[in-house]
C-alpha positions in Angstrom: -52.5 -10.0 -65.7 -49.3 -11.7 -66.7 -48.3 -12.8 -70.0 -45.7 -16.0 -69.9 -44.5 -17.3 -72.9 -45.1 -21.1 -73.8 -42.3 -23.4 -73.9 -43.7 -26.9 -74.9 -40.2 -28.7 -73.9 -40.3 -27.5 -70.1 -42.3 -30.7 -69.4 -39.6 -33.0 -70.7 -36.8 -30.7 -68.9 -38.6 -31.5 -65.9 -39.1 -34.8 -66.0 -35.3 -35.5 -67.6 -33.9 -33.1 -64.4 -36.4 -35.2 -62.3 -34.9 -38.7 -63.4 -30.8 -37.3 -63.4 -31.1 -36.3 -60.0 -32.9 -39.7 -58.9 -30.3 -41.8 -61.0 -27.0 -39.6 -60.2 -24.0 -41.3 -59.1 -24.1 -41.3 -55.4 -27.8 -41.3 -55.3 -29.3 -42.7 -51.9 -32.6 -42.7 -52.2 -34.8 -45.7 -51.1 -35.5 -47.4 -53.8 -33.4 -45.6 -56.3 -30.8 -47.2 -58.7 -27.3 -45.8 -57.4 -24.1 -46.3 -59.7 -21.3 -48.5 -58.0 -18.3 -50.0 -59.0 -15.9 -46.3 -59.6 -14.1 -46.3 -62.7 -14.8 -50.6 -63.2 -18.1 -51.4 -64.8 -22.0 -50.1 -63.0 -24.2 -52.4 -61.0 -27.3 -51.4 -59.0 -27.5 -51.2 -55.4 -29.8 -49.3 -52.8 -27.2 -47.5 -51.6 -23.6 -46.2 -51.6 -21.6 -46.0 -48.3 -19.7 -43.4 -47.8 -15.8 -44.0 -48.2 -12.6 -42.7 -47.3 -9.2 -44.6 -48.4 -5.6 -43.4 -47.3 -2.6 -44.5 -48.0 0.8 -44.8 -45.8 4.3 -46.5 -46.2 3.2 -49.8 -45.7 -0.7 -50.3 -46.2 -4.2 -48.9 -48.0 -6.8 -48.3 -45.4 -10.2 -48.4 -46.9 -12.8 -46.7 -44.3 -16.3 -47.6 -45.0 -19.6 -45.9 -43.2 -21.7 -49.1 -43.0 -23.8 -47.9 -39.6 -26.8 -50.9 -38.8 -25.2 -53.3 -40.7 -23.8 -56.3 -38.8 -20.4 -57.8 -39.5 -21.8 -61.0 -40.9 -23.7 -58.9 -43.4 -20.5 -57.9 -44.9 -18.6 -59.6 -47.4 -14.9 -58.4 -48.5 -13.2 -60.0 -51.7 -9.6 -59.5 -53.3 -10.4 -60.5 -56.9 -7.8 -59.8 -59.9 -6.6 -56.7 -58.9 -10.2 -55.6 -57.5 -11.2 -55.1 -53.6 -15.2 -55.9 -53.7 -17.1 -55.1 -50.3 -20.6 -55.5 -50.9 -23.6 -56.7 -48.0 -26.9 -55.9 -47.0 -28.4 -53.8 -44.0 -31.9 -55.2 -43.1 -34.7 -54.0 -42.3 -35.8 -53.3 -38.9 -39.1 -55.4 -37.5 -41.2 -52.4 -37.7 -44.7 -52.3 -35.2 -47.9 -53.4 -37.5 -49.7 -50.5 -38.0 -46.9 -48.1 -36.9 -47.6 -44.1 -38.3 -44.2 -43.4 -39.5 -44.0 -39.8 -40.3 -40.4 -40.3 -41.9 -38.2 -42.9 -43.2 -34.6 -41.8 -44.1 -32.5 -44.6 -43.3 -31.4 -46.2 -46.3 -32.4 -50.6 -46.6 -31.3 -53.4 -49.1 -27.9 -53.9 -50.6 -25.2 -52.0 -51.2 -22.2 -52.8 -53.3 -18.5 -50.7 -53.8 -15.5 -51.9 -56.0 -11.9 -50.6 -56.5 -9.0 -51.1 -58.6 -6.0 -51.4 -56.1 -2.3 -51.3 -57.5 0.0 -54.0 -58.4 2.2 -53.6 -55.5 -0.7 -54.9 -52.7 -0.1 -58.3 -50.8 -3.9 -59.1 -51.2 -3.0 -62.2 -49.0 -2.4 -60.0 -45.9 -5.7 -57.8 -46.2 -7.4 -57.8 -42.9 -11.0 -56.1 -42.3 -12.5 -55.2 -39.4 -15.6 -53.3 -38.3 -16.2 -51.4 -35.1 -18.7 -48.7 -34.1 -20.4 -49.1 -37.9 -17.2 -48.3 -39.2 -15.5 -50.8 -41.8 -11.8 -50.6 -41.5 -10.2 -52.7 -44.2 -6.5 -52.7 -44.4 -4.5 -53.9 -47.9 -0.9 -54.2 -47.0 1.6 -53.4 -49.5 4.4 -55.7 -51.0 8.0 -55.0 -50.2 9.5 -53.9 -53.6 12.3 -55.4 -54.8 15.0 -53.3 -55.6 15.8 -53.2 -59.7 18.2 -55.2 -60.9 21.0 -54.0 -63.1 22.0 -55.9 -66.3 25.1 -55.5 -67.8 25.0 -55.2 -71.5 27.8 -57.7 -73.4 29.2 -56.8 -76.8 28.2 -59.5 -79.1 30.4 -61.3 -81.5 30.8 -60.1 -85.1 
């Protein structure tokens, strides 16, 4: 026979483990809360996309994995500084009385914010998706070069 010692807390480290792992950022779980919006505020969507952003000399390229979703389900904003792309990936009709044995793909609405620098033209931003891939491109502004003042003596 084996002794185990009590612990009356393991319960609650359970359950706490059990709800950080089903509310952690990134989370993708149908029909789990999943923290959006990077270092900009928290709202709840179904799911995160997966994203990749690059920079070269002249624009941002924001790559989004939005597989399933069609492009009128997408919706791209430029709003003070922020670049919002948030939509929804439907459902499929699925067969009454089908015997699904698994359901992975992840339904419902999604929703991803960033803060983009100062220097972006948020006029020129173009997005596009192909092959469930969102390609959104931020161009950047042409920086002026600085100016030099010249410093006059005041009269005493």
């Amino acid at each position: 026979m084996t002794l185990m010692r009590y612990d009356p807390w393991s319960t609650l480290r359970d359950l706490q483990s059990d709800l950080d792992r089903i509310f952690a950022p990134g989370s993708a779980r149908p029909g789990a809360l999943a923290r959006a919006g990077e270092d900009n505020g928290e709202t709840a969507s179904n799911w995160l996309p997966a994203v990749d952003i690059r920079e070269d000399e002249q624009n941002y390229v924001v790559h989004v994995d939005l597989p399933g979703v069609s492009p009128e389900e997408i919706d791209v904003a430029m709003d003070n500084g922020m670049l919002t792309i948030k939509g929804q990936r439907e459902s499929e009709e699925t067969e009454s009385g089908a015997n699904w044995k698994r359901l992975e793909r992840v339904r419902g609405t999604f929703f991803r914010r960033f803060t983009l620098p100062d220097n972006v033209d948020s006029e020129g931003i173009q997005a596009r998706a192909r092959n469930g891939v969102l390609e959104v491109t931020v161009p950047k502004r042409q920086e002026e070069p600085a100016k030099r003042i010249q410093v006059q003596a005041a009269d005493e």
